[in-house]
Structures are given as C-alpha cells and as structure tokens.
CHARMM-style PDB file with segment names, atoms N, HN, CA, C and O in Angstrom:
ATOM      1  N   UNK     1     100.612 118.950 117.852  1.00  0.00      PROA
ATOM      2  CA  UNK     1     100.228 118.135 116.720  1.00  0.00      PROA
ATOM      3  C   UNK     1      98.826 118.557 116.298  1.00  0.00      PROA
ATOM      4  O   UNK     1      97.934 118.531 117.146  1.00  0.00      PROA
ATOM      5  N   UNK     2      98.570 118.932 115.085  1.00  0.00      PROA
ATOM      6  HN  UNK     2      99.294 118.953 114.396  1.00  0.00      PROA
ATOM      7  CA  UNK     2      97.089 119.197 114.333  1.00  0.00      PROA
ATOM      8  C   UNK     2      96.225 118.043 114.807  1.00  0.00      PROA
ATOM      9  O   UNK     2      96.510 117.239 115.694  1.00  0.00      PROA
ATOM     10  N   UNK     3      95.074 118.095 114.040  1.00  0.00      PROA
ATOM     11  HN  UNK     3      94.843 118.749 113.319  1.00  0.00      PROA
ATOM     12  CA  UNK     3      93.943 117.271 114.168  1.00  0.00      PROA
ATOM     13  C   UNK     3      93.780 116.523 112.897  1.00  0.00      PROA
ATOM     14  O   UNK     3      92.809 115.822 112.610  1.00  0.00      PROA
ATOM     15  N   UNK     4      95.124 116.806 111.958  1.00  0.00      PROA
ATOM     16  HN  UNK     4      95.913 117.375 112.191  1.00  0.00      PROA
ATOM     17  CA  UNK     4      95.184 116.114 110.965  1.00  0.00      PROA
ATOM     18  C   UNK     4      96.309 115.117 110.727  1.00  0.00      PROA
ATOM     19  O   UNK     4      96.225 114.069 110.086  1.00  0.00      PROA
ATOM     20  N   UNK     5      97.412 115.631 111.367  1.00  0.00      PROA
ATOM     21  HN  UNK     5      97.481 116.482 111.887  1.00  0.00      PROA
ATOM     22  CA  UNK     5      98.096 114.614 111.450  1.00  0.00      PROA
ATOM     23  C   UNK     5      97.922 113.491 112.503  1.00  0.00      PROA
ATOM     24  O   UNK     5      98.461 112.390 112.391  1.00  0.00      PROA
ATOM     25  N   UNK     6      97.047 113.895 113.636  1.00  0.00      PROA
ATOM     26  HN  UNK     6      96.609 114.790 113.727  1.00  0.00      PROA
ATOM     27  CA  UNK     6      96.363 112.930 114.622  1.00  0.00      PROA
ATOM     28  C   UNK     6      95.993 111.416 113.961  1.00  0.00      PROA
ATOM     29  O   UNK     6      96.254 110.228 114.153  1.00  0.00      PROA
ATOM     30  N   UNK     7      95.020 112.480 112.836  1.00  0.00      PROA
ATOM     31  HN  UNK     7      94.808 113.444 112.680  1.00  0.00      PROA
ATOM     32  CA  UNK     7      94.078 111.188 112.279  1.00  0.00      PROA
ATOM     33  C   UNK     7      95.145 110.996 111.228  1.00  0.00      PROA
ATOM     34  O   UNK     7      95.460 109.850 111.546  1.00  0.00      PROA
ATOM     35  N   UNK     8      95.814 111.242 110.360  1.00  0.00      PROA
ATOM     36  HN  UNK     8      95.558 112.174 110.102  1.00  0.00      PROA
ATOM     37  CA  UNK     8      97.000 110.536 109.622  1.00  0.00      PROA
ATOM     38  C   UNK     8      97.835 108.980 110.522  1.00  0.00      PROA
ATOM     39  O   UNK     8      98.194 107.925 109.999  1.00  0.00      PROA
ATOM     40  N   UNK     9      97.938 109.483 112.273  1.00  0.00      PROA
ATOM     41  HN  UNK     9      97.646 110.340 112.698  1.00  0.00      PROA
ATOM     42  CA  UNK     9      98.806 108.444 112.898  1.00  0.00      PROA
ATOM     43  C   UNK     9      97.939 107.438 112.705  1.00  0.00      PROA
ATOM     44  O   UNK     9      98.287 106.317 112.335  1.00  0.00      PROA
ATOM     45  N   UNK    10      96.250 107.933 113.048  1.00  0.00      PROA
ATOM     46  HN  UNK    10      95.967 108.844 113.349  1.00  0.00      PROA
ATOM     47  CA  UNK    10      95.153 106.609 113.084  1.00  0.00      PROA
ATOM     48  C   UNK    10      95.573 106.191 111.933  1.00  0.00      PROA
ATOM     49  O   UNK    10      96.648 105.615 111.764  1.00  0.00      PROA
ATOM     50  N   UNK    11      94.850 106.422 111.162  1.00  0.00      PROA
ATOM     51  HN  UNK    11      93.977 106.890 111.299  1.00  0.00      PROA
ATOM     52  CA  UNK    11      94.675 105.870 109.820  1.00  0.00      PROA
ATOM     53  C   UNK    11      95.832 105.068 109.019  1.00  0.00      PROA
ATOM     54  O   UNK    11      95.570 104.163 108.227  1.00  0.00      PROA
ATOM     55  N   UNK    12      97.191 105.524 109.329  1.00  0.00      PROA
ATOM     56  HN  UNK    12      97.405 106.259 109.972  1.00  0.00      PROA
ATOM     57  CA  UNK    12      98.318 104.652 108.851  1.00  0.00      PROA
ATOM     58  C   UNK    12      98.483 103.048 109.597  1.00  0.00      PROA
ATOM     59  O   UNK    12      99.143 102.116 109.137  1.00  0.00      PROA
ATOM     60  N   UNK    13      97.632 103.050 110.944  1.00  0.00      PROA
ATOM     61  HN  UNK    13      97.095 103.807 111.317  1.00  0.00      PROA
ATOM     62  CA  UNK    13      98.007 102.526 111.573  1.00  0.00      PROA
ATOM     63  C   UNK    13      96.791 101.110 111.239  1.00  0.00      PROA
ATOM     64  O   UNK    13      97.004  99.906 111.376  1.00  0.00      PROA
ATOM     65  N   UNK    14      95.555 101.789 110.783  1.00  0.00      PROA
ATOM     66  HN  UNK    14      95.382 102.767 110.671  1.00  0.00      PROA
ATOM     67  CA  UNK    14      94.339 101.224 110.267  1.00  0.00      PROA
ATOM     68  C   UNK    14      94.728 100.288 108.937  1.00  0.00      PROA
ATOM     69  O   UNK    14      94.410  99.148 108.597  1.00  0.00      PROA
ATOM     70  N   UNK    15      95.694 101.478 108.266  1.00  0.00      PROA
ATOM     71  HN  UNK    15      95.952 102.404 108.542  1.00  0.00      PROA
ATOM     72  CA  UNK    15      95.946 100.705 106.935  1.00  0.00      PROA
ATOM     73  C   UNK    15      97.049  99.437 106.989  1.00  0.00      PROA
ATOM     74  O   UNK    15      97.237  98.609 106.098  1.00  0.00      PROA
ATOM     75  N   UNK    16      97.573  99.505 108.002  1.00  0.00      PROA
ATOM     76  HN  UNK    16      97.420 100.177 108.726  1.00  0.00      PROA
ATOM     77  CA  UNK    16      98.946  98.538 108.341  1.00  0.00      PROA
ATOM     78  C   UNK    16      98.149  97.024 108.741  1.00  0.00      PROA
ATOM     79  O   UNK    16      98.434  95.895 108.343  1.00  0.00      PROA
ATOM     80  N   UNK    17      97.334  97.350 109.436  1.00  0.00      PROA
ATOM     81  HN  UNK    17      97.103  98.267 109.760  1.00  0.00      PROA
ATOM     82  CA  UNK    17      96.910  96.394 109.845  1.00  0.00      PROA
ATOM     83  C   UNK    17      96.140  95.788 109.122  1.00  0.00      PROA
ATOM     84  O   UNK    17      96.279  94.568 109.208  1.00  0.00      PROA
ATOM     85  N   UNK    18      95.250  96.178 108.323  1.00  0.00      PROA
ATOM     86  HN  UNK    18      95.137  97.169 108.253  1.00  0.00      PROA
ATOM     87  CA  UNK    18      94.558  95.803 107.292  1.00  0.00      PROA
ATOM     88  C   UNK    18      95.618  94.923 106.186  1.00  0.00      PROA
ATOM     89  O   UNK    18      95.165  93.843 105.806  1.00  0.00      PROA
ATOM     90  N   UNK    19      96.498  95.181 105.849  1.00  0.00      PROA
ATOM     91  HN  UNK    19      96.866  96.058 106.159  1.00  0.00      PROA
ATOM     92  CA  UNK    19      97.174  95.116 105.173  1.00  0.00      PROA
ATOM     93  C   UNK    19      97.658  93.586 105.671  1.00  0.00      PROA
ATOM     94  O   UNK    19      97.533  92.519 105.070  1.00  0.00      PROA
ATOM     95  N   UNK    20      98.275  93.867 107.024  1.00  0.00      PROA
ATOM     96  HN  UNK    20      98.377  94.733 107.512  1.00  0.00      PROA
ATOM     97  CA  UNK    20      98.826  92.594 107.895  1.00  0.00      PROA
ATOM     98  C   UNK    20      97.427  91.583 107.714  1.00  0.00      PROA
ATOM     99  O   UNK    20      97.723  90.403 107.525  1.00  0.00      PROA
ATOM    100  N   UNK    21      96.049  91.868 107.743  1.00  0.00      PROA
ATOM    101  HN  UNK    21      95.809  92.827 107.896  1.00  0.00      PROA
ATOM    102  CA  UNK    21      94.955  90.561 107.669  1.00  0.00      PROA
ATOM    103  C   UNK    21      94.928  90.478 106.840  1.00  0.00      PROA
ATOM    104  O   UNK    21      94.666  89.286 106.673  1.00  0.00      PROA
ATOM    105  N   UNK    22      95.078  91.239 105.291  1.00  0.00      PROA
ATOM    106  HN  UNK    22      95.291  92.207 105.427  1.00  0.00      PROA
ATOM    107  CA  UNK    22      95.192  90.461 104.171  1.00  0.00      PROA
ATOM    108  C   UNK    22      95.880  89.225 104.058  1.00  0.00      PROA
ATOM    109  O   UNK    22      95.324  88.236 103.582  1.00  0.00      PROA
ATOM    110  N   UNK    23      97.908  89.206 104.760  1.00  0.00      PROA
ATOM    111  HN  UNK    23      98.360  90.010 105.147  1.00  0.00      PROA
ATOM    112  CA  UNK    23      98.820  88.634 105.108  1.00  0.00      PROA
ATOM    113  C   UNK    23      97.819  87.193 105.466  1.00  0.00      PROA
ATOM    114  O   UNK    23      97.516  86.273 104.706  1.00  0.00      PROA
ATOM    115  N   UNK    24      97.470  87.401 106.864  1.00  0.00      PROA
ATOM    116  HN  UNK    24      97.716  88.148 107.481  1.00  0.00      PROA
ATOM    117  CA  UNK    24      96.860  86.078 107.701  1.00  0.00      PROA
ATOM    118  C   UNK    24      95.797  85.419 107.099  1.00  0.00      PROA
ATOM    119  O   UNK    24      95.652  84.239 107.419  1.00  0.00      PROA
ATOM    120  N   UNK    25      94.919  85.963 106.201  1.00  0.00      PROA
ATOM    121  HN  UNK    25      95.037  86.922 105.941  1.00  0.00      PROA
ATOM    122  CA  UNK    25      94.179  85.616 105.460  1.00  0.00      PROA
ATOM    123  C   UNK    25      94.496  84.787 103.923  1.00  0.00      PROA
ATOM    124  O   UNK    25      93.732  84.086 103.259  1.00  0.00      PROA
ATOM    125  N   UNK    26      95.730  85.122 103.703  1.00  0.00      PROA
ATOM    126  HN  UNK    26      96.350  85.692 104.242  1.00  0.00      PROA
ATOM    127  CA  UNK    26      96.179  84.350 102.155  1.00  0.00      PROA
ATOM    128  C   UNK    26      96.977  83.012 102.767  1.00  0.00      PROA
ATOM    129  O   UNK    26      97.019  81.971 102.111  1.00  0.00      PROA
ATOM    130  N   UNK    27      97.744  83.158 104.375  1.00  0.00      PROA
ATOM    131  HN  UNK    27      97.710  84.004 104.908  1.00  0.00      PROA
ATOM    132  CA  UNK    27      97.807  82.025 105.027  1.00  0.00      PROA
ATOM    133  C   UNK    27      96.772  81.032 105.574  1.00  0.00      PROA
ATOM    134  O   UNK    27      97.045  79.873 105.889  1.00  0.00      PROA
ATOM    135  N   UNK    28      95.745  81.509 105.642  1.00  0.00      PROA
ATOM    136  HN  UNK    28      95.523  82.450 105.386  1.00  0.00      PROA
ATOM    137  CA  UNK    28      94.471  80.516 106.241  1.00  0.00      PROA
ATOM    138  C   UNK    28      93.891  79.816 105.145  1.00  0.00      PROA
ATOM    139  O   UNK    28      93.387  78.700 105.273  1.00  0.00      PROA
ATOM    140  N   UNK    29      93.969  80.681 103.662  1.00  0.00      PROA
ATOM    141  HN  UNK    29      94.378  81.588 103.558  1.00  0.00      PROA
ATOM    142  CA  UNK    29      93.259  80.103 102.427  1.00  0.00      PROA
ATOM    143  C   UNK    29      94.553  79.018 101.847  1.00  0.00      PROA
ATOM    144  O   UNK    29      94.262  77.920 101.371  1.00  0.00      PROA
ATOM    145  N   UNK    30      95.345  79.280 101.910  1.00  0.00      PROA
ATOM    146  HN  UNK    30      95.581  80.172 102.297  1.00  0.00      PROA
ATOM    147  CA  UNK    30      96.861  78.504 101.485  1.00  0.00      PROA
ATOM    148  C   UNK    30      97.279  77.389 102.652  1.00  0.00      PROA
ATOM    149  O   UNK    30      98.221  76.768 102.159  1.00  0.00      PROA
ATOM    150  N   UNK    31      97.111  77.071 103.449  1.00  0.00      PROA
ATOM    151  HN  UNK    31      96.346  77.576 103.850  1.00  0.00      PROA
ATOM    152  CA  UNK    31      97.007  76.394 104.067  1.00  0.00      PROA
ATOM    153  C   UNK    31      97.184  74.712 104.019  1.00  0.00      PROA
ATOM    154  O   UNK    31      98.098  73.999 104.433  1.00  0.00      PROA
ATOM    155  N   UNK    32      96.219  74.466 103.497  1.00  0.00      PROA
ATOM    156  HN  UNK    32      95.477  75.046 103.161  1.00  0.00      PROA
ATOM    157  CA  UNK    32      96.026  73.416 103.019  1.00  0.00      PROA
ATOM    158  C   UNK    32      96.797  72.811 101.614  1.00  0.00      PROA
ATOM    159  O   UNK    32      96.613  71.671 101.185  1.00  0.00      PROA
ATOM    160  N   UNK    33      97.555  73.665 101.094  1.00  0.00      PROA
ATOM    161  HN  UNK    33      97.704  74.590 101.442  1.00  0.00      PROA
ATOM    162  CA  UNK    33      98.484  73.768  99.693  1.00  0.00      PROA
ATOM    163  C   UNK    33      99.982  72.521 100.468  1.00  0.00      PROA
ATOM    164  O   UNK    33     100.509  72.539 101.580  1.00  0.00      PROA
ATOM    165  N   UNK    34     100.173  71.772  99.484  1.00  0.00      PROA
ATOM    166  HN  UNK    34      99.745  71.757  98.580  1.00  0.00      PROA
ATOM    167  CA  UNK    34     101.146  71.619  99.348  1.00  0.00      PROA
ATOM    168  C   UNK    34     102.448  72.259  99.144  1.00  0.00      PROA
ATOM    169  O   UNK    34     102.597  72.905  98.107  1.00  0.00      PROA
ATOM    170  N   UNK    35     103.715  72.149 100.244  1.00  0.00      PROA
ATOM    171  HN  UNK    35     103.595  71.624 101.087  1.00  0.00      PROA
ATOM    172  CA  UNK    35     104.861  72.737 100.016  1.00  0.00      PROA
ATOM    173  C   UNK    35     104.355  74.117 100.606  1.00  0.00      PROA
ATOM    174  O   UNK    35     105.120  75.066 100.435  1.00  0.00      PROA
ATOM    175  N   UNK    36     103.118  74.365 101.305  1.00  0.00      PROA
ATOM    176  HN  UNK    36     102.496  73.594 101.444  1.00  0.00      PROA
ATOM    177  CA  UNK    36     103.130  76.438 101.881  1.00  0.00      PROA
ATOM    178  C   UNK    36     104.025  76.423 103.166  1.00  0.00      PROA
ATOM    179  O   UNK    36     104.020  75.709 104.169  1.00  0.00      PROA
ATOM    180  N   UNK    37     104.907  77.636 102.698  1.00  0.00      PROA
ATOM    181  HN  UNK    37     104.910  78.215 101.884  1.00  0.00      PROA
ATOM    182  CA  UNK    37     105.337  78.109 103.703  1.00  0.00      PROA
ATOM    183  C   UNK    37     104.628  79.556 104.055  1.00  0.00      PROA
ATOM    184  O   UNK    37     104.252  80.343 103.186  1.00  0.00      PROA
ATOM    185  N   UNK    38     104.485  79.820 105.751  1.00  0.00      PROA
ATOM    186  HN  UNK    38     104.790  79.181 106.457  1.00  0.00      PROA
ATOM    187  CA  UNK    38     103.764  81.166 105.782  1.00  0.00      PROA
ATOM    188  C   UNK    38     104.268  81.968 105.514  1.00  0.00      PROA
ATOM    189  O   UNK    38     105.349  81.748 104.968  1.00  0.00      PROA
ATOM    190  N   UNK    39     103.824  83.494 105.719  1.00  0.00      PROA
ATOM    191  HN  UNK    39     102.946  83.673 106.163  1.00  0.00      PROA
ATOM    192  CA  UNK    39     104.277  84.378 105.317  1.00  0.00      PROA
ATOM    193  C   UNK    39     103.712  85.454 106.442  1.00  0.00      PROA
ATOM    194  O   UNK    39     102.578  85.401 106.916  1.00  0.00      PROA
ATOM    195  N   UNK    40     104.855  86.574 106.825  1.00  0.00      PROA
ATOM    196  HN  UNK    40     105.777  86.617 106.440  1.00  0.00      PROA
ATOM    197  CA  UNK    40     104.421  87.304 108.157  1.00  0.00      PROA
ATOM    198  C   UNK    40     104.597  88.960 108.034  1.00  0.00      PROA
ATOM    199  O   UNK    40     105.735  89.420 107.950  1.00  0.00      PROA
ATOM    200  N   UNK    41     103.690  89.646 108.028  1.00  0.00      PROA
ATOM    201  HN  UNK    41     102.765  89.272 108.096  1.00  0.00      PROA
ATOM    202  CA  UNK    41     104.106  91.195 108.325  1.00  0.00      PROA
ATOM    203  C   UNK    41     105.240  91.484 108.965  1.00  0.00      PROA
ATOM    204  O   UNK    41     105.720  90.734 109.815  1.00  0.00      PROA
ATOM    205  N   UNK    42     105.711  92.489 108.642  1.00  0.00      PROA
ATOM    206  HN  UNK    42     105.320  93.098 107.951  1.00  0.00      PROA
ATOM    207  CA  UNK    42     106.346  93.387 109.910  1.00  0.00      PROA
ATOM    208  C   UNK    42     106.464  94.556 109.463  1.00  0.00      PROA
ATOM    209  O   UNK    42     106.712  94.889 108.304  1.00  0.00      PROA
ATOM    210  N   UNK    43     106.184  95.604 110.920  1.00  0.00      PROA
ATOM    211  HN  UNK    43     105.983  95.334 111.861  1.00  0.00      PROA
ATOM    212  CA  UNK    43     105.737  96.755 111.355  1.00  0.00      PROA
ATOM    213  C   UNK    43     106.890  97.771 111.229  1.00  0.00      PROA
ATOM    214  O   UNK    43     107.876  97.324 111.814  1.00  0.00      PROA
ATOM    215  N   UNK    44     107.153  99.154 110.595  1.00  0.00      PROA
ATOM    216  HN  UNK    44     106.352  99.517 110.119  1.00  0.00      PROA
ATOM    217  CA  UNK    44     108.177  99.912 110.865  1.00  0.00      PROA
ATOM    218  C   UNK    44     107.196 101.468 111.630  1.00  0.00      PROA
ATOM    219  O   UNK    44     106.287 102.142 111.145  1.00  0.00      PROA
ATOM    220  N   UNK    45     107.806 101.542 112.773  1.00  0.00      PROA
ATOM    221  HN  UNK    45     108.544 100.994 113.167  1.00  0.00      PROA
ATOM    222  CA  UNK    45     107.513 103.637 112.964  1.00  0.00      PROA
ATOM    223  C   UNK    45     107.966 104.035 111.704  1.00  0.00      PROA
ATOM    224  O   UNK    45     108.735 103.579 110.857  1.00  0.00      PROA
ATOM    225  N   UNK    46     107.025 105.350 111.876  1.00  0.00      PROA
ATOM    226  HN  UNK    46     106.401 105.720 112.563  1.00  0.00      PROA
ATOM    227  CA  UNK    46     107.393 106.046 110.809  1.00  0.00      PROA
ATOM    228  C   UNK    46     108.233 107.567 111.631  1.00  0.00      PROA
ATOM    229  O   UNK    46     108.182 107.810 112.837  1.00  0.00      PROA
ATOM    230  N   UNK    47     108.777 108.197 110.840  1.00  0.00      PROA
ATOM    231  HN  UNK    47     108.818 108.000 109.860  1.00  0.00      PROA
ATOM    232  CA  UNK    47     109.397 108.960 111.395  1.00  0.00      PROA
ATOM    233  C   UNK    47     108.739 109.749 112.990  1.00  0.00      PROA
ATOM    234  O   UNK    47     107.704 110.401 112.850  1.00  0.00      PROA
ATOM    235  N   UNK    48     109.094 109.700 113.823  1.00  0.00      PROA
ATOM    236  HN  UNK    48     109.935 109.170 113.938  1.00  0.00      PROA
ATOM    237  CA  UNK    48     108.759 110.747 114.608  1.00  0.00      PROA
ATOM    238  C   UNK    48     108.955 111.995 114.957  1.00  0.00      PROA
ATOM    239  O   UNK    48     110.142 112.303 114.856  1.00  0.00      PROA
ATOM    240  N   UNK    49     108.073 113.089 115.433  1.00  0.00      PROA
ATOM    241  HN  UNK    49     107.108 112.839 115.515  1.00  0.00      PROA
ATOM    242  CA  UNK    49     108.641 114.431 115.406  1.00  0.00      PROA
ATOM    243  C   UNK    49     108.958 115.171 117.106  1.00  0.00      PROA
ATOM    244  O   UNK    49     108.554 114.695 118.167  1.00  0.00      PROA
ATOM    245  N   UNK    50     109.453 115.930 117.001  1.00  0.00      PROA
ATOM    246  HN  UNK    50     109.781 116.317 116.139  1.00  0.00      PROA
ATOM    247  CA  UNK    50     110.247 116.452 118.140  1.00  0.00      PROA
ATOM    248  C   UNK    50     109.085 117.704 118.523  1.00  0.00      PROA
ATOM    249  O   UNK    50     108.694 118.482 117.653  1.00  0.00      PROA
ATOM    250  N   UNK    51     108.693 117.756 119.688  1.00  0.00      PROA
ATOM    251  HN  UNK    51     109.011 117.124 120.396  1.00  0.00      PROA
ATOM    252  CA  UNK    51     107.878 118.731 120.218  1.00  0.00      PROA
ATOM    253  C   UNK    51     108.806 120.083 121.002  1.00  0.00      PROA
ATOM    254  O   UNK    51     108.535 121.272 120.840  1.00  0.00      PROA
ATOM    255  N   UNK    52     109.899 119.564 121.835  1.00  0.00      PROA
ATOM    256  HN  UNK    52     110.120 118.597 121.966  1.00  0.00      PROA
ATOM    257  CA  UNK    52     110.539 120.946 122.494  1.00  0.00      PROA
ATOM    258  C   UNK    52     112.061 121.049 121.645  1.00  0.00      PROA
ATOM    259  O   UNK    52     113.185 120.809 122.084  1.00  0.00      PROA
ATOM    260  N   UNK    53     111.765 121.367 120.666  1.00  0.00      PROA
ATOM    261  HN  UNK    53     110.851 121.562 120.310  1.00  0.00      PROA
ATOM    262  CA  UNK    53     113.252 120.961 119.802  1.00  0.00      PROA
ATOM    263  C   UNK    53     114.350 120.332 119.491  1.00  0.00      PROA
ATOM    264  O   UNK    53     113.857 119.235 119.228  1.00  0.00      PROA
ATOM    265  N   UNK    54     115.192 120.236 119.366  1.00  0.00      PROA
ATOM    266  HN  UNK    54     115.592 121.127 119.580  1.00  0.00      PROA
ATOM    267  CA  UNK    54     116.308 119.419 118.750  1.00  0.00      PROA
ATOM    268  C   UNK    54     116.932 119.121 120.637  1.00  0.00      PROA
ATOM    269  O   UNK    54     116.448 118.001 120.799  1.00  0.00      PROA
ATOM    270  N   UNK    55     117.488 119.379 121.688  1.00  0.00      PROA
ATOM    271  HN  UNK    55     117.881 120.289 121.557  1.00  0.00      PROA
ATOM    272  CA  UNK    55     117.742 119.127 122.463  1.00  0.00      PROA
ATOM    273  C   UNK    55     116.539 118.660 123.469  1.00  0.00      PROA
ATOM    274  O   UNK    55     115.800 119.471 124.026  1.00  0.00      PROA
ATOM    275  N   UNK    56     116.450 117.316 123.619  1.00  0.00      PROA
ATOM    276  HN  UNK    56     117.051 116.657 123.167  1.00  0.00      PROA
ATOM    277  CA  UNK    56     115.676 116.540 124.757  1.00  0.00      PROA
ATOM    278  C   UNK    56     113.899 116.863 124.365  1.00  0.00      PROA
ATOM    279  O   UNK    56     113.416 117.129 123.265  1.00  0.00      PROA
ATOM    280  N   UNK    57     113.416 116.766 125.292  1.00  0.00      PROA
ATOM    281  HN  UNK    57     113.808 116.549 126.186  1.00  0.00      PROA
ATOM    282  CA  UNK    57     111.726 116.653 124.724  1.00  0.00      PROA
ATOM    283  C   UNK    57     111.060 115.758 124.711  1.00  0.00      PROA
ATOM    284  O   UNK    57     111.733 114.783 125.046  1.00  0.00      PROA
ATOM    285  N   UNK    58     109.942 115.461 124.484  1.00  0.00      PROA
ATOM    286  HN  UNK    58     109.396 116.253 124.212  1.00  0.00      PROA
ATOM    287  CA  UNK    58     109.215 114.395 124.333  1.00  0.00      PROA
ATOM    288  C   UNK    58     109.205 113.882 122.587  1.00  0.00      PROA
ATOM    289  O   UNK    58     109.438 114.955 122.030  1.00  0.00      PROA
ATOM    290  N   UNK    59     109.092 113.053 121.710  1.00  0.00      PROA
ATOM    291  HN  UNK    59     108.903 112.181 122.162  1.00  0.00      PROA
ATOM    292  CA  UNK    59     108.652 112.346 120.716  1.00  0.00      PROA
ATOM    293  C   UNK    59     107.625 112.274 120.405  1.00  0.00      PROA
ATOM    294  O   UNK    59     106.823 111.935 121.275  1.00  0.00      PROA
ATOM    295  N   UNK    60     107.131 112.542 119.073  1.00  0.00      PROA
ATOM    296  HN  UNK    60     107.782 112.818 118.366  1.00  0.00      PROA
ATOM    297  CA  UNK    60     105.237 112.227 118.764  1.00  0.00      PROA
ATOM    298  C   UNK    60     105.373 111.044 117.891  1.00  0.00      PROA
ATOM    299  O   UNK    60     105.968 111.469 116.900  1.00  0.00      PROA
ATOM    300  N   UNK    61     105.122 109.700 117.720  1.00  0.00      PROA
ATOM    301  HN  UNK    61     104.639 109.355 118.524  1.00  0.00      PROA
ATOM    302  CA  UNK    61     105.395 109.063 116.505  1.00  0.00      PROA
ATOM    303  C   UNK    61     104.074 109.587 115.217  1.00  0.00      PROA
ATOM    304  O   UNK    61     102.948 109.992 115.505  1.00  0.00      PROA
ATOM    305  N   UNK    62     104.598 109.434 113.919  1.00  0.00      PROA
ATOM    306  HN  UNK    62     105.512 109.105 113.684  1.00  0.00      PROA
ATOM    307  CA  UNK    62     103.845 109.456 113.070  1.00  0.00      PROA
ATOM    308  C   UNK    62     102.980 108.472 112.426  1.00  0.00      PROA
ATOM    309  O   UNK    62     102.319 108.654 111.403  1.00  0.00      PROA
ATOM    310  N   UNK    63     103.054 107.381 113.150  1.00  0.00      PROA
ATOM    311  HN  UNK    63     103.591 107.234 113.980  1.00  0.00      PROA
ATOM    312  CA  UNK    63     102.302 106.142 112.220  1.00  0.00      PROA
ATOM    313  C   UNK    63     103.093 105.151 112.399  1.00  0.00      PROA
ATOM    314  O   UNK    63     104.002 105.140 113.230  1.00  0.00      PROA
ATOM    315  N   UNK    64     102.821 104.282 111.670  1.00  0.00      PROA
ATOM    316  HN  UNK    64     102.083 104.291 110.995  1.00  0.00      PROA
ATOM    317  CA  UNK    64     103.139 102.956 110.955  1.00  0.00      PROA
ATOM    318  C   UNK    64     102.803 102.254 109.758  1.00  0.00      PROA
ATOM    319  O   UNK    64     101.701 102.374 109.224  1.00  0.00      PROA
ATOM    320  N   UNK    65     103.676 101.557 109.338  1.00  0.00      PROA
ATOM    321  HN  UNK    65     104.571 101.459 109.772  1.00  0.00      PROA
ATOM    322  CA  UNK    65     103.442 101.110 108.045  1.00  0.00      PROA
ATOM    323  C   UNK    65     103.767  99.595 107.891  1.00  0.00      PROA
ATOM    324  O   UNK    65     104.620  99.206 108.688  1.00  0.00      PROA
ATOM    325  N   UNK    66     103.272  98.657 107.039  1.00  0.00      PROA
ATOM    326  HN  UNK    66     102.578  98.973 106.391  1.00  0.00      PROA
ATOM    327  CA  UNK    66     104.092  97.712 106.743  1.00  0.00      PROA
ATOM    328  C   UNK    66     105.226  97.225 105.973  1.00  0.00      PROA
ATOM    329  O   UNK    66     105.148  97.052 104.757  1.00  0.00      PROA
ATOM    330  N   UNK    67     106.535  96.945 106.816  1.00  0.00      PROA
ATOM    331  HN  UNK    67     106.598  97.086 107.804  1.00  0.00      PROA
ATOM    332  CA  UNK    67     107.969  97.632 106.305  1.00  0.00      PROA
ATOM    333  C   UNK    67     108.135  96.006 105.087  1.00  0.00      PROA
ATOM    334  O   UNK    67     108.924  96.043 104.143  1.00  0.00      PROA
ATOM    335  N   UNK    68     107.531  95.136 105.283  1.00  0.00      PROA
ATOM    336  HN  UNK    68     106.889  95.105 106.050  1.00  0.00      PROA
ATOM    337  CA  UNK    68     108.296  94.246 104.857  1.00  0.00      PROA
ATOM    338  C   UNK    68     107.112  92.850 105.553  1.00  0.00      PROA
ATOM    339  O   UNK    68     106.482  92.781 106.608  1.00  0.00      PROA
ATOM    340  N   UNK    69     107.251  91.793 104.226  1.00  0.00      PROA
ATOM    341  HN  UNK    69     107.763  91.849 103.369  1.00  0.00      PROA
ATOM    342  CA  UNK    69     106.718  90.366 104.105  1.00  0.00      PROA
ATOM    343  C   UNK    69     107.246  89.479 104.139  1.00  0.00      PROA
ATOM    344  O   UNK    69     107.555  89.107 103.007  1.00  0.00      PROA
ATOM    345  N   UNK    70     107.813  88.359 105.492  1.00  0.00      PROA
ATOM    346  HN  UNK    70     107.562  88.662 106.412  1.00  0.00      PROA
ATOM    347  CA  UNK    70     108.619  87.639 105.616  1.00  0.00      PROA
ATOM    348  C   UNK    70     108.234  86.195 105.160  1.00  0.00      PROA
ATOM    349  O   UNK    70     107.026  86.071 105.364  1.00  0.00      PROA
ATOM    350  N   UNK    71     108.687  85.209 104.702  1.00  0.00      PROA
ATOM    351  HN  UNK    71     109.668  85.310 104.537  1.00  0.00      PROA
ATOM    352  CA  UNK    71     107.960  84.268 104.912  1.00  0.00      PROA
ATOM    353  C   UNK    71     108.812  82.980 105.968  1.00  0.00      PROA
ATOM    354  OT1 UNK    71     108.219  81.949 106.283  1.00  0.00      PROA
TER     355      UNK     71
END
C-alpha cells in the first residue's frame, strides 16, 4: 500500500466521523424540540484490496464512509 492511499484510509475515516458529530450535534441542539426523534450514523468499509492475489491473502481495508442516516 502507498503512502497515499495510507493517508486516504486516515482521512476517510476523519471525514466519517466528523460527519457522524455533525449527526450528534443537530441531536443535542434538537433536543429540546417537540415531537424530535434522533437521528444516527452508520458506518460502511469501503472496498478492500487484496495483497497476495485473488486466492487467500491478507485484506487492506480502504476507509470508511458514512453509508446512511437513521433516525
């Protein structure tokens, strides 16, 4: 794996989460609202890649993202 897709796994993983405290944060300000129901991240891998080829090997994952906003 490069030193770029390294920091691609960070950084997707930076942005997911960020993303998810926006989430917890529009629940803490809403809160107090009449009729709120919360609302919750969830996490998908992103594809992973194969290091000793198509038969057996180890897995590298590529990241994560936020797949979806439940409430």
């Amino acid at each position: 794996m490069s030193i770029l897709g390294s920091m691609f796994t960070g950084i997707s993983g930076m942005s997911a989460t960020g993303q998810s405290l926006g989430i917890i944060g529009d629940n803490i300000a809403n809160a107090g609202t009449n009729g709120f129901k919360a609302s919750r991240g969830e996490f998908q891998d992103l594809v992973a890649s194969n290091l000793k080829g198509i038969m057996g090997g180890n897995q590298i994952g590529r990241g994560v993202r936020l797949s979806a906003v439940t409430p």
